[in-house]
C-alpha positions in Angstrom: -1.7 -8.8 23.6 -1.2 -5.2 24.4 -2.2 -1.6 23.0 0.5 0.0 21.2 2.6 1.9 23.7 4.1 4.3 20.9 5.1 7.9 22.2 3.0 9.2 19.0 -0.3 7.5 20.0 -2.0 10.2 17.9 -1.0 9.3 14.5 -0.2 5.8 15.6 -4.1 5.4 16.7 -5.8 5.8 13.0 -3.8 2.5 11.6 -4.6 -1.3 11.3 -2.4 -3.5 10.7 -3.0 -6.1 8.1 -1.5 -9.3 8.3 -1.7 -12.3 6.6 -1.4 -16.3 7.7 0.2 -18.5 5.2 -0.8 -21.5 6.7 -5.0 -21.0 7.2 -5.3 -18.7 4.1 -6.5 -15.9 5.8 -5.5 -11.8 6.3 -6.1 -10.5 9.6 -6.9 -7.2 11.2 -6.0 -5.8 14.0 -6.8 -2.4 15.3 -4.0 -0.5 17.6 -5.3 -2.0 20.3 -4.4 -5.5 19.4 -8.2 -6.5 18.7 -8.5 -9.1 15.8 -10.9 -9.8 13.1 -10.6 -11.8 9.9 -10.5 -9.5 6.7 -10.3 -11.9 3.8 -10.3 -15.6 3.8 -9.9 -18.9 1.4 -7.1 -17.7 0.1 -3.9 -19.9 -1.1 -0.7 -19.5 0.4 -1.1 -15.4 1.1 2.5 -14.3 1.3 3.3 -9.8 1.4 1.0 -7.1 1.4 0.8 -3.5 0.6 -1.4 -0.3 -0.1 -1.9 2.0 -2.8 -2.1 5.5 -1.8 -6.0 5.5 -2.7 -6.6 2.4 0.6 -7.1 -0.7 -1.5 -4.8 -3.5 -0.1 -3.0 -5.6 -2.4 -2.0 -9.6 -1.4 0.6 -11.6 -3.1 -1.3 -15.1 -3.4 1.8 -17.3 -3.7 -0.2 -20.9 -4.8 -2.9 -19.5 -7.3 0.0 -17.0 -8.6 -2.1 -14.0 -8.6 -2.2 -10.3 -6.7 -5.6 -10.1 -5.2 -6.9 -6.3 -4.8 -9.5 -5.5 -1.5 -11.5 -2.7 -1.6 -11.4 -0.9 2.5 -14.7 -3.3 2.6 -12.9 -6.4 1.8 -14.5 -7.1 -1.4 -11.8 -8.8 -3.4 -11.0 -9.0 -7.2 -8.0 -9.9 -9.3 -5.6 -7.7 -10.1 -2.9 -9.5 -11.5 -2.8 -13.4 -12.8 -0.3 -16.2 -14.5 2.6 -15.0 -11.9 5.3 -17.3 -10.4 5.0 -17.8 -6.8 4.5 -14.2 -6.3 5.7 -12.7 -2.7 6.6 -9.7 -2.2 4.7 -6.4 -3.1 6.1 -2.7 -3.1 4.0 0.5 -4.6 6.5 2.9 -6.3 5.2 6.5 -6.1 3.9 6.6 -9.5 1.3 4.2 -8.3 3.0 1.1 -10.7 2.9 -2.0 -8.4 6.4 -4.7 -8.3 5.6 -8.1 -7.6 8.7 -10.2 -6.8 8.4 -13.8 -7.5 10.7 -16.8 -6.3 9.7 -18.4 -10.1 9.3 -22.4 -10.7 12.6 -23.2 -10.7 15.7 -24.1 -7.9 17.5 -21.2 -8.1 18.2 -17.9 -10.1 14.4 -18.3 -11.6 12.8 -15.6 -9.8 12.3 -12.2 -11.2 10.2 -8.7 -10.3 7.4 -8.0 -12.6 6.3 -4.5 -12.7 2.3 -3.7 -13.2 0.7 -0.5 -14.3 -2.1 1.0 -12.1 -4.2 -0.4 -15.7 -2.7 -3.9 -15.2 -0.2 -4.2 -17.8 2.8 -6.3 -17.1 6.6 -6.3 -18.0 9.7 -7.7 -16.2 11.4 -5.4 -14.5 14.3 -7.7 -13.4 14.9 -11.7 -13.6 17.9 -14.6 -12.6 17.0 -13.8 -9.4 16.3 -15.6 -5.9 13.9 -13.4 -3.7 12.6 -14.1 -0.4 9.2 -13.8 1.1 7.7 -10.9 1.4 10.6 -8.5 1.8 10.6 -5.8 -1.2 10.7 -2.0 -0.7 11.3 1.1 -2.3 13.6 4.0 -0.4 12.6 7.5 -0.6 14.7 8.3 -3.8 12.7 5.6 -5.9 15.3 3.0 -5.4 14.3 -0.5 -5.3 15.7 -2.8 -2.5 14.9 -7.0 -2.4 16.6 -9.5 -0.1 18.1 -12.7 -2.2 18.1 -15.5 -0.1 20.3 -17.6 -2.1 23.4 -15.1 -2.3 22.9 -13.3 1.3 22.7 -10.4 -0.3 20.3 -7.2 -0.4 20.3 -5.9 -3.7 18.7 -2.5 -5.3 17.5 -1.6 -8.4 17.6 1.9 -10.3 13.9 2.7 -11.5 15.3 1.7 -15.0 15.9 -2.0 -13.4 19.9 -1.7 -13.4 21.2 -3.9 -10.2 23.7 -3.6 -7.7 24.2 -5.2 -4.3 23.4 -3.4 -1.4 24.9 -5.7 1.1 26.6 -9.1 1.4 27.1 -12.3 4.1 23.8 -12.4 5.1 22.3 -15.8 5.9 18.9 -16.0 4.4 17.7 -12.6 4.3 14.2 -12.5 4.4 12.6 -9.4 5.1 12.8 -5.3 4.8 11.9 -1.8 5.4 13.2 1.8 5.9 12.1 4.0 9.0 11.2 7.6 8.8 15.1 8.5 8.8 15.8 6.2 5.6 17.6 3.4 7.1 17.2 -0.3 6.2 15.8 -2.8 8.5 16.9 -6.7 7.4 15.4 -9.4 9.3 17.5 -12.5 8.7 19.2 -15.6 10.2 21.6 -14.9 12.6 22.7 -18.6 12.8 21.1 -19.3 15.9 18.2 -17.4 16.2 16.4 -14.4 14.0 17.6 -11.3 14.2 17.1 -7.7 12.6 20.0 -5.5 11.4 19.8 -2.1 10.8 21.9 0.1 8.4 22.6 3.2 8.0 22.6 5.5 4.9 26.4 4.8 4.8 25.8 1.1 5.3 27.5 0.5 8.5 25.6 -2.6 10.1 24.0 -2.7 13.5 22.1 -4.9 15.6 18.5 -3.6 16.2 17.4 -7.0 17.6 18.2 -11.2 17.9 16.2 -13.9 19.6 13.6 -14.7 16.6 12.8 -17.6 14.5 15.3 -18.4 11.9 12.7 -17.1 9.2 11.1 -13.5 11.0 9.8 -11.6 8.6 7.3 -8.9 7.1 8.9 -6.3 9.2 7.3 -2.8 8.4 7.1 0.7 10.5 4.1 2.3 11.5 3.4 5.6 11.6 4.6 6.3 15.4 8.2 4.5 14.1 8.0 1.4 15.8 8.9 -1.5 14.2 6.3 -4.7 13.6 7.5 -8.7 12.6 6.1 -11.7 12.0 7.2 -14.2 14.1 6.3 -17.6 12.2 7.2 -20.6 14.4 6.0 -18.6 17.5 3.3 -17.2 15.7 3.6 -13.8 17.3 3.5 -10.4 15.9 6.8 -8.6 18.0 6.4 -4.5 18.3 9.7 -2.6 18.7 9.8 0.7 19.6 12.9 2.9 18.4 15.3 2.2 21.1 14.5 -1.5 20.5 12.7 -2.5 23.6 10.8 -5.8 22.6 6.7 -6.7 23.3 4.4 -8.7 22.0 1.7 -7.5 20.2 -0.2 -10.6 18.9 -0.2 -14.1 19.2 -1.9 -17.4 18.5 -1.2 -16.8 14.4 -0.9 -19.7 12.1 2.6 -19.2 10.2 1.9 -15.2 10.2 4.0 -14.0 7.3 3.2 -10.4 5.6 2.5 -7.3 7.4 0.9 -3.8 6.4 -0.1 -0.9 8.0 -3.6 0.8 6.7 -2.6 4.6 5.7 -3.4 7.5 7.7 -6.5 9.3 6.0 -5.9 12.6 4.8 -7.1 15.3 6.8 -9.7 16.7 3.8 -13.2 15.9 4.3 -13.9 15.2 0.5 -11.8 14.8 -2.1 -12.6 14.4 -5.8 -10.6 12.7 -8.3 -11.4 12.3 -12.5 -10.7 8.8 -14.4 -10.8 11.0 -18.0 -11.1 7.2 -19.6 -14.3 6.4 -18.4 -16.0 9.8 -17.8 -16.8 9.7 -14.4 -15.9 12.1 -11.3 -15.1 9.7 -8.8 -16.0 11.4 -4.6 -13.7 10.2 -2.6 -14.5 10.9 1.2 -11.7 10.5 3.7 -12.2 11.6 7.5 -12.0 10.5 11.1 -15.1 8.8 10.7 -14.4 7.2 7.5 -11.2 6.3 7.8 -10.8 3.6 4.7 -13.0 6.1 2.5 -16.1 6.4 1.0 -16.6 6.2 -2.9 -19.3 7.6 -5.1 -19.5 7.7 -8.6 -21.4 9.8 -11.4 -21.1 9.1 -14.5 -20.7 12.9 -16.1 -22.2 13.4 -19.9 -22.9 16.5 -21.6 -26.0 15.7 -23.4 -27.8 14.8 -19.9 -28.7 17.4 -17.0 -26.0 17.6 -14.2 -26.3 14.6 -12.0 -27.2 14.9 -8.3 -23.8 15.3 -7.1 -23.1 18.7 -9.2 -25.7 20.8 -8.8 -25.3 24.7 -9.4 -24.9 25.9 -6.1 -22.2 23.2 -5.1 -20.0 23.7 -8.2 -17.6 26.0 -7.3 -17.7 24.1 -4.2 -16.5 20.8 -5.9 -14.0 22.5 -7.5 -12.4 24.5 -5.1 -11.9 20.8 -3.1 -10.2 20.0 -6.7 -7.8 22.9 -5.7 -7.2 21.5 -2.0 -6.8 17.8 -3.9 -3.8 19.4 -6.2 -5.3 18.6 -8.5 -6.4 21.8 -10.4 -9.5 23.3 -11.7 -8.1 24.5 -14.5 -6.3 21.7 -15.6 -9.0 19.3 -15.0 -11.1 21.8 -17.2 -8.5 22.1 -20.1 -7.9 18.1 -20.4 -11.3 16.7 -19.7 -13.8 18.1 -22.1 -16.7 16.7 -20.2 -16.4 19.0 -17.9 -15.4 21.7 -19.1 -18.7 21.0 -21.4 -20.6 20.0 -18.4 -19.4 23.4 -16.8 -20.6 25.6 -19.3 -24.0 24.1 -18.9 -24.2 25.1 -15.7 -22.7 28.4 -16.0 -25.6 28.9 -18.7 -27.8 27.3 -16.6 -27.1 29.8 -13.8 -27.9 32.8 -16.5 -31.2 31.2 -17.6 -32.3 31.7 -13.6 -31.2 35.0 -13.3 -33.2 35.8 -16.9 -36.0 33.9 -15.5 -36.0 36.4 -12.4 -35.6 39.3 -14.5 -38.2 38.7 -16.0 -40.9 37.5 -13.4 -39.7 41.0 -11.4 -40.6 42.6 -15.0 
């Protein structure tokens, strides 16, 4: 095993990778410099992985046919439930989770389910034949999925209307797009693994050969090199952007899905609202809290301000609102409770300047 031996070290440094091993039931993870420890375990079948833009990772578990949600500590609950052999996993940037799922029956069973951040769940697309964990969304909000049956990539408009991307392929398996938009397919090349690259005008190329028949979870981290699992060697391969091959892990039972951990943002608090439940959620992302730290208040008119909003910090808290994007103003305007819980303090604030007034007087 070897450190990452990307160019961009800097950014490169501040991600894990997350992987999980179908065969043991367990999700590893592995810091840049290769070092393992075991994030989840006793879990059935884990097939892909990804993040939501708040940290929590999100596992496709193909035998129970759930999506299991982990908090940055690893505490785990169920997100989703009653799914078909669910495998891959994509995040579009609305935050609404697609679950594809190879379904119970030979072929042209599987479909994508789309789930709302609240869990509600419709089908976004059906008669279809993914393939392990490979689903991914480009940067226009297009939807991409590998059918293993056809040999074809095929994408999907966010209103679920499909095309084929690519043909020929023998048992596509996995994707992903680099920085620059193009599509990375691992797939069988007939003798061995490989990984074709296209371009935006979907000329093929070959980015790499000599894998397993069934290489998959390839995904790019934030330095551009390129990370896949490497089942029947059970090795995790790193390729850097000209496509010179090392090993960065081995000794993996059946590794399958891959995720990189997201770079924090560079704020040292940030505050978010969930209007539903009346709480102001702190959110605190830095170098030494990388996965974030939560803390929640629950906010009420009627009560005095909790410890987390006292007068002298309020304009504090809500000029981070402004560095969040997330607006003061509108905030104020579409949650009552606080503009209420505002006003309170603003009188408050009056009642000790009276009160000073009048001990002067």
């Amino acid at each position: 095993m070897r450190r990452s031996g990307s160019a961009n070290g800097a950014s490169a440094r501040s991600q894990n990778l997350y992987v999980t091993a179908n065969s043991s039931g367990n999700i590893y993870q592995f810091t840049p410099g290769a070092v393992r420890s075991t994030f989840a375990s006793s879990l059935n079948l884990p097939d892909g992985l990804a993040f939501n833009s708040a940290g929590d990772l999100f596992e496709a578990d193909q035998g129970s046919g759930n999506v299991y949600e982990f908090m940055p500590g690893g505490v785990r609950t169920t997100f989703a439930s009653g799914l078909a052999q669910p495998n891959g996993l994509a995040f579009d940037s609305a935050g609404n989770l697609y679950v594809s799922q190879t379904g119970t029956g030979p072929v042209n069973t599987g479909l994508i389910t789309k789930i709302t951040p609240n869990g509600v769940q419709s089908t976004f697309a059906s008669g279809l034949n993914p393939s392990g964990p490979g689903l991914a969304f480009n940067a226009a909000g297009i939807l991409f999925m590998p059918d293993i049956e056809s040999g074809t990539i095929d994408e999907f408009t966010p209103s679920g209307v499909q095309s084929t991307f690519v043909s020929g392929l023998l048992h596509p398996f996995g994707l992903a797009f680099n920085s620059a938009g193009n599509l990375f397919v691992s797939a069988n090349g007939g003798s061995s693994g490989v990984i074709y690259e296209y371009a935006l005008d979907r000329m093929q190329s070959f980015f790499a050969s000599g894998l397993s028949e069934n290489v998959s979870g390839p995904t790019f981290n934030s330095a551009g090199d390129l990370f896949v699992a490497d089942p029947a060697s059970g090795n995790i391969f790193e390729f850097t952007p000209g496509g010179a091959k090392s090993t960065f892990a081995s000794g993996l039972n059946y590794p399958n899905g891959l995720a990189f951990q997201p770079i924090p943002e560079p704020s040292v608090c940030r505050f978010l609202v969930v209007a539903a439940a009346g709480y102001l959620v702190r959110r605190r992302r830095n170098e030494q809290h990388p996965a974030g730290q939560c803390r929640t208040v629950k906010l009420s008119a009627a009560e005095n301000p909790p410890p987390l909003i006292q007068e002298d910090a309020f304009e504090i808290h809500f000029e981070r609102l402004r560095i969040a994007r997330l607006g003061h103003r509108f905030l104020l305007r579409h949650f009552p409770v606080l503009h209420q819980l505002k006003e309170r303090l603003i009188e408050r604030q009056h009642a000790v300047i009276r009160s000073g007034f009048n001990r002067r007087g």
